[in-house]
C-alpha positions as CSV (number, residue, x, y, z in Angstrom):
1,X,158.9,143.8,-50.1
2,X,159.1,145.6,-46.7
3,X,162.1,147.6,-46.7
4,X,160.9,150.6,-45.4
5,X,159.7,149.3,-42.0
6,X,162.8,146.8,-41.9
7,X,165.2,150.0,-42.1
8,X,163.1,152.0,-39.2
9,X,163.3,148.9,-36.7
10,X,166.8,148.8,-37.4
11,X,167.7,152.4,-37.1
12,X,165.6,152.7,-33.6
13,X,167.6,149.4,-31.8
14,X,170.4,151.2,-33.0
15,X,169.6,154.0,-31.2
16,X,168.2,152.5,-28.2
17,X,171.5,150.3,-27.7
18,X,173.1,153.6,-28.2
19,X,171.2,155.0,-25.5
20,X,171.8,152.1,-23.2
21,X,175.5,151.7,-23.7
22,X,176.0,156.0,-23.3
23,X,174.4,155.2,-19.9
24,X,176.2,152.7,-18.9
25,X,179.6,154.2,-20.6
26,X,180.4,156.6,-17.6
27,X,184.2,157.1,-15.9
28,X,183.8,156.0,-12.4
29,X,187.2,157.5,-11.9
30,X,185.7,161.0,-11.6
31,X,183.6,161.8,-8.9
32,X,180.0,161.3,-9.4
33,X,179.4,164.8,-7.9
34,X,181.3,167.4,-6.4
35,X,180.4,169.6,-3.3
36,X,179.1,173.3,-3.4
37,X,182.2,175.0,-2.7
38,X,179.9,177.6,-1.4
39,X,177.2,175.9,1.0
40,X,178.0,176.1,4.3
41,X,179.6,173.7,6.4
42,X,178.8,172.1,9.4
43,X,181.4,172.7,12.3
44,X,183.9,170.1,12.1
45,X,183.1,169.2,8.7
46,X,186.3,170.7,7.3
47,X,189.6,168.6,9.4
48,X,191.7,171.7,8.4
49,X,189.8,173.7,10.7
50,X,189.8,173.0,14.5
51,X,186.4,172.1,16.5
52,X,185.6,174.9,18.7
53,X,185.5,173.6,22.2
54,X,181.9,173.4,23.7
55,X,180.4,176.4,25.7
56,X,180.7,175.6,29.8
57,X,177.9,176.0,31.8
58,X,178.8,178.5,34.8
C-alpha cells in the first residue's frame, strides 16, 4: 500500500494552499508602502510648505 507517497502529496498541497492563502491574506488597511521620510521632495510636493513664486525675467 502506498502511504508514503499519499502522505507527501498531501503535506505539499498543504503547503502550497498555505502559501497561496498567506499571499492573499494581507490588511489592505495599512498602507502597501510608506514614503522615504528622507528622499527629497519635489517643490510643492509637501501642501504644508508654500510654492516659491517663479523667478521673473528682467
Amino acid at each position: 500500500m502506498a502511504v508514503r507517497p499519499l502522505v507527501i502529496g498531501i503535506l505539499f498541497i498543504g503547503i502550497l494552499v498555505a502559501i497561496i492563502l498567506s499571499i492573499t491574506w494581507i490588511d489592505k488597511t495599512q498602507p502597501m508602502r510608506q514614503p522615504d521620510p528622507l528622499a527629497p521632495a519635489a517643490p510643492g510636493a509637501n501642501p504644508t510648505t508654500p510654492v516659491p513664486p517663479p523667478a521673473q525675467q528682467p
